[in-house]
Structure formats: C-alpha cells, structure tokens
MDTraj code that builds the backbone (N, CA, C; nanometers):
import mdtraj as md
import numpy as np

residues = "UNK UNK UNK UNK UNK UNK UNK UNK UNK UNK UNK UNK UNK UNK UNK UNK UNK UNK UNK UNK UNK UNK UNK UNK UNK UNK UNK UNK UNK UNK UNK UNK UNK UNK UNK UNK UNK UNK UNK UNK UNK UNK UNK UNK UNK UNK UNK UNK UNK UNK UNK UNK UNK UNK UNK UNK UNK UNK UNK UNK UNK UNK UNK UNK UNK UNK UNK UNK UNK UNK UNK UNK UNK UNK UNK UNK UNK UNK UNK UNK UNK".split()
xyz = np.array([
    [1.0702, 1.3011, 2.6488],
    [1.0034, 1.1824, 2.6031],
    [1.1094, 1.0789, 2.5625],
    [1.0876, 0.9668, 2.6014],
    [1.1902, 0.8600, 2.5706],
    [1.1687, 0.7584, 2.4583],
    [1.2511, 0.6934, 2.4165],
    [1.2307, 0.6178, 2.3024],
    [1.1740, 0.4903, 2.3174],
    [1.0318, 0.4896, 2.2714],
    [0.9498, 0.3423, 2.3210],
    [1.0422, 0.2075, 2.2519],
    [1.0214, 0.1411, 2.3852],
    [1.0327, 0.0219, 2.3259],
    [0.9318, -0.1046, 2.2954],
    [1.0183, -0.1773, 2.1778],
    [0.9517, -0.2348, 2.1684],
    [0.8915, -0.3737, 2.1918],
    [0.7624, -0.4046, 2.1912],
    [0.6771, -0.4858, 2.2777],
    [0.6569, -0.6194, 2.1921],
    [0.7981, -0.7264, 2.1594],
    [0.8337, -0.8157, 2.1424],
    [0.7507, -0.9838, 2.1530],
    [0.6474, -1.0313, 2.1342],
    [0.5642, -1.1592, 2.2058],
    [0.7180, -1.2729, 2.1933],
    [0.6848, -1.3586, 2.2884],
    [0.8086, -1.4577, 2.2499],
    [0.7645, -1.6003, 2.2797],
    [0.7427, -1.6937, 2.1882],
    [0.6722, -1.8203, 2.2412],
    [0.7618, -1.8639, 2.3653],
    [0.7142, -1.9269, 2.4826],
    [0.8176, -1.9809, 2.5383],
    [0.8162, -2.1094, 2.5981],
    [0.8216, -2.1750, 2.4457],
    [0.8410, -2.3200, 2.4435],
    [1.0033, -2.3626, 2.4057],
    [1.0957, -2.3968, 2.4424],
    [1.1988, -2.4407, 2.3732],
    [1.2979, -2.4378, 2.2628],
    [1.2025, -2.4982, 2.1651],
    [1.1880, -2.5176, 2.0502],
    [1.2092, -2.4021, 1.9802],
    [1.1682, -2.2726, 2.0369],
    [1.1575, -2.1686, 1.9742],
    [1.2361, -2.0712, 1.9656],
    [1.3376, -2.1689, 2.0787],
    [1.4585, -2.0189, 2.1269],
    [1.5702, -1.9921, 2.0574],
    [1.5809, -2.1126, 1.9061],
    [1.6479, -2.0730, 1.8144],
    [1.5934, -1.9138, 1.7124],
    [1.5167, -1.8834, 1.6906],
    [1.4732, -1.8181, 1.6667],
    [1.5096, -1.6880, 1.7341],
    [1.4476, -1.6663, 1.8115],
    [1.5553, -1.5340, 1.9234],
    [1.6707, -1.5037, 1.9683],
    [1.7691, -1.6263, 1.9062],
    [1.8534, -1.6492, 1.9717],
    [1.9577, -1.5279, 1.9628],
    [2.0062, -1.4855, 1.8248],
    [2.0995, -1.3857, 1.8457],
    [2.0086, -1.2263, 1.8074],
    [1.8715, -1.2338, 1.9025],
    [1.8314, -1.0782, 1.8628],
    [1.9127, -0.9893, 1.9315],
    [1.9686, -0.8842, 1.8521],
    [2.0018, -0.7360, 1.9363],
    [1.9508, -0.6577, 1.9097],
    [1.8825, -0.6211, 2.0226],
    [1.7570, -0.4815, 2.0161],
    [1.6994, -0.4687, 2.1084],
    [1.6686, -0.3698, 2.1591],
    [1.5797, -0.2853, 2.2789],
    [1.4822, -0.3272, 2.2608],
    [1.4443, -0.4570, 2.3477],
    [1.3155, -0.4681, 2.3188],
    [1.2644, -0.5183, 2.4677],
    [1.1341, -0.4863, 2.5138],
    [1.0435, -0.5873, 2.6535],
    [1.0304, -0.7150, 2.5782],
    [1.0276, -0.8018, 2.6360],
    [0.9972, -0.9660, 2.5953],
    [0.8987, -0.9891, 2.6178],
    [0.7899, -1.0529, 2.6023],
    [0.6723, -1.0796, 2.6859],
    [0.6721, -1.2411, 2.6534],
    [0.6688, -1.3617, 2.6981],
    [0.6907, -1.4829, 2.6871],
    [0.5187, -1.5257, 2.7000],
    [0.4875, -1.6450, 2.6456],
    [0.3418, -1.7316, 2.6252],
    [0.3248, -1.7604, 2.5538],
    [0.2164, -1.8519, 2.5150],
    [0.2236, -2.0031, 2.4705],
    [0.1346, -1.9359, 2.3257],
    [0.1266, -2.0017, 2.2411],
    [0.0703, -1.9458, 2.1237],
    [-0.0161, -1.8717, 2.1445],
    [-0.1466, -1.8896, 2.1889],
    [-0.2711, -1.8475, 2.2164],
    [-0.2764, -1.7452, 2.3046],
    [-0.1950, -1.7300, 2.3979],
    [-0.1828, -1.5919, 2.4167],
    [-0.1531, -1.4690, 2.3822],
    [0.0171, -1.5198, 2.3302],
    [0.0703, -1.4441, 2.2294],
    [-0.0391, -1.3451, 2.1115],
    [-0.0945, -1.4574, 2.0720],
    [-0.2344, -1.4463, 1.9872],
    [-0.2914, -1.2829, 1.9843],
    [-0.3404, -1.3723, 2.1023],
    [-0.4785, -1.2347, 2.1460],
    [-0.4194, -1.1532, 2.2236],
    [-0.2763, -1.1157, 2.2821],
    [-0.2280, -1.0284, 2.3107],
    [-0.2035, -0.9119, 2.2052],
    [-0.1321, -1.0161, 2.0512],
    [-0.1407, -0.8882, 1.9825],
    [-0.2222, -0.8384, 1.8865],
    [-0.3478, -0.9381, 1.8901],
    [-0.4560, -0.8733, 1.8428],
    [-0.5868, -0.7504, 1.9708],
    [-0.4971, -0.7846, 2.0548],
    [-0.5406, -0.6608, 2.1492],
    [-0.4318, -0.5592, 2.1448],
    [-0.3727, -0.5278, 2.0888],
    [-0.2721, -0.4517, 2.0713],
    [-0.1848, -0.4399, 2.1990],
    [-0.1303, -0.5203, 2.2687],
    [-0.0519, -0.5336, 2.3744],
    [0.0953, -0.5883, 2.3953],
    [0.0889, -0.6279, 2.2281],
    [0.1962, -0.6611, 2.1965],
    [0.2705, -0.5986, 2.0521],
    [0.3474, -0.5690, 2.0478],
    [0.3817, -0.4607, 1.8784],
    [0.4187, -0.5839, 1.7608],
    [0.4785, -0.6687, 1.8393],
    [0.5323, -0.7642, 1.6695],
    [0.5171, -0.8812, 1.7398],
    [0.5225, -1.0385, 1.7206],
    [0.4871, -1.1674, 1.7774],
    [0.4642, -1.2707, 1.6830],
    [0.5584, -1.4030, 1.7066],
    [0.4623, -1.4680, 1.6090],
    [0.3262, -1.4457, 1.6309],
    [0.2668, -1.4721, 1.5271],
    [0.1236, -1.5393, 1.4759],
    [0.0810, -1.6685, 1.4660],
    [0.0209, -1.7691, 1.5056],
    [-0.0318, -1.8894, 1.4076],
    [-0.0872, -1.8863, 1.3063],
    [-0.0972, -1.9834, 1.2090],
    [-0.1708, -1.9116, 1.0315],
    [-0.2985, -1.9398, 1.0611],
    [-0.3364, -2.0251, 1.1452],
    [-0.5108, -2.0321, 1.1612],
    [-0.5515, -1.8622, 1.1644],
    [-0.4745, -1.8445, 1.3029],
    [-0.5156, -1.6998, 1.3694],
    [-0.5250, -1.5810, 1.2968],
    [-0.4007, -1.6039, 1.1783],
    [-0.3556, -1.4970, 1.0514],
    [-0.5157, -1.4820, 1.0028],
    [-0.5349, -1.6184, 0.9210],
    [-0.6132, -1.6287, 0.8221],
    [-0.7533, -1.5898, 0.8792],
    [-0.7394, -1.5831, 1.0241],
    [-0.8981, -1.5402, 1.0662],
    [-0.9160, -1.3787, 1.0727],
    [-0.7881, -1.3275, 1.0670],
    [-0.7767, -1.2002, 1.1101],
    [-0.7197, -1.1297, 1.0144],
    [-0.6984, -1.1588, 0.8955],
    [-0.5898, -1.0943, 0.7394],
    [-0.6573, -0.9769, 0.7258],
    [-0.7424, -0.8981, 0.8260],
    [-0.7700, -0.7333, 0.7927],
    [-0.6768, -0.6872, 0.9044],
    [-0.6688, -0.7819, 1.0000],
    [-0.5846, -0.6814, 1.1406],
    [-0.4261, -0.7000, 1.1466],
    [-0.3386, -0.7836, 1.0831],
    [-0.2502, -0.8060, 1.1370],
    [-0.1521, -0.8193, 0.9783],
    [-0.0214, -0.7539, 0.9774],
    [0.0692, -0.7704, 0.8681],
    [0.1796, -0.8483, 0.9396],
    [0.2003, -0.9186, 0.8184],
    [0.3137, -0.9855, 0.8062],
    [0.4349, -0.8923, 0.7563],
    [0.5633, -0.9238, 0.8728],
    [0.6438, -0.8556, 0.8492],
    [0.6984, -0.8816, 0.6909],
    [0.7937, -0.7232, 0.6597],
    [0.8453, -0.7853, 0.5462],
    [0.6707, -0.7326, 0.4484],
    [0.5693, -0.7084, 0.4554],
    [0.4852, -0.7059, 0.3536],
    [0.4804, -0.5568, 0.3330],
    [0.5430, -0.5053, 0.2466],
    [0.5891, -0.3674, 0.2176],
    [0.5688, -0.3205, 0.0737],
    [0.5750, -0.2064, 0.0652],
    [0.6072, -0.1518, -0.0950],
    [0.7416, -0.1877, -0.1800],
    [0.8116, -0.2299, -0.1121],
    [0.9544, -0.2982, -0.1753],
    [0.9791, -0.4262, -0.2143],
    [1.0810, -0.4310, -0.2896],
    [1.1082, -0.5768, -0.3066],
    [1.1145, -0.6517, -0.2230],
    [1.0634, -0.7640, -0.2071],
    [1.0997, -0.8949, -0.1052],
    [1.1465, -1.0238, -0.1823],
    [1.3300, -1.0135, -0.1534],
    [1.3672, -1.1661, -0.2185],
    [1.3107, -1.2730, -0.1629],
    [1.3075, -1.2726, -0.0347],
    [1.3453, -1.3984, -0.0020],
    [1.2260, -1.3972, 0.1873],
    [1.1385, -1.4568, 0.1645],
    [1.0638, -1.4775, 0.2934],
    [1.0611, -1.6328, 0.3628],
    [1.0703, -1.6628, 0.4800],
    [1.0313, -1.7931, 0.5038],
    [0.9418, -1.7751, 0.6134],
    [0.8287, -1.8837, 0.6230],
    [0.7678, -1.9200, 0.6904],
    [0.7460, -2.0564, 0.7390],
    [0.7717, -2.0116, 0.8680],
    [0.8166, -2.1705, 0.9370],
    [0.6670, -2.2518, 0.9963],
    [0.6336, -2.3439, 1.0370],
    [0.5648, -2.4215, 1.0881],
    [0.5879, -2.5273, 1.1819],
    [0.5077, -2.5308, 1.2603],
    [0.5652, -2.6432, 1.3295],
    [0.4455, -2.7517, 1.3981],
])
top = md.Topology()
chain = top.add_chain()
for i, resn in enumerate(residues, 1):
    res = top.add_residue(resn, chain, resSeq=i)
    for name in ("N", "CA", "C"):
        top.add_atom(name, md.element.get_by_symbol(name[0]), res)
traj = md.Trajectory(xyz[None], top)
C-alpha cells in the first residue's frame, strides 16, 4: 500500500500563485476557479482547498479551517480578496 497523496484544490487565477508559491510537498494539484474548488471539496474530491467565507459560513458543520485544533494558535490570517 502506498502513501496517499494529497488532494490539494488550487485557485487558478494569478493572483493566487503567491500563495503556492514555495509549497514542498507531495501533493496532486487540482486547479479551478472558486466555485469549483468549492463543491469539489465539499464533495469530498478534494482533501484541503481554499474555501470562500460565503461557502464556509453556509457549510460550518462540513468543513474545518485549518489550524482549528486542540492547541494553541498564535497567529492565523485570513486573506480576502
């Protein structure tokens, strides 16, 4: 059995590729526009992805925000655009 990887959403607008820019990690990419991204990983087809906060706030039983753990969290940002 091999070690899954993981199933990454990636907006792929521009704008956004600061953000990914220095990931290192085994990961599939899957690229699309918010709204796909979306409902990809609220169909579970995607493992981690942004979110939009509309989409969050419609869905705050299905989907965690990374970082929302039993541990301390200094320091979170959430970006907008």
């Amino acid at each position: 059995m091999g070690i899954a990887v993981i199933r990454l959403g990636r907006i792929s607008y521009v704008n956004m590729a600061p953000v990914f820019h220095r990931l290192v990690a085994e990961v599939e990419e899957v690229t699309g526009v918010p709204t796909e991204l979306n409902a990809m990983l609220l169909d579970g087809q995607l493992d981690i992805a942004p979110i939009s906060s509309i989409e969050y706030a419609r869905q705050i039983e299905e989907v965690e925000i990374a970082g929302a753990d039993h541990h301390r969290v200094h320091m979170r940002v959430t970006f907008s655009w």
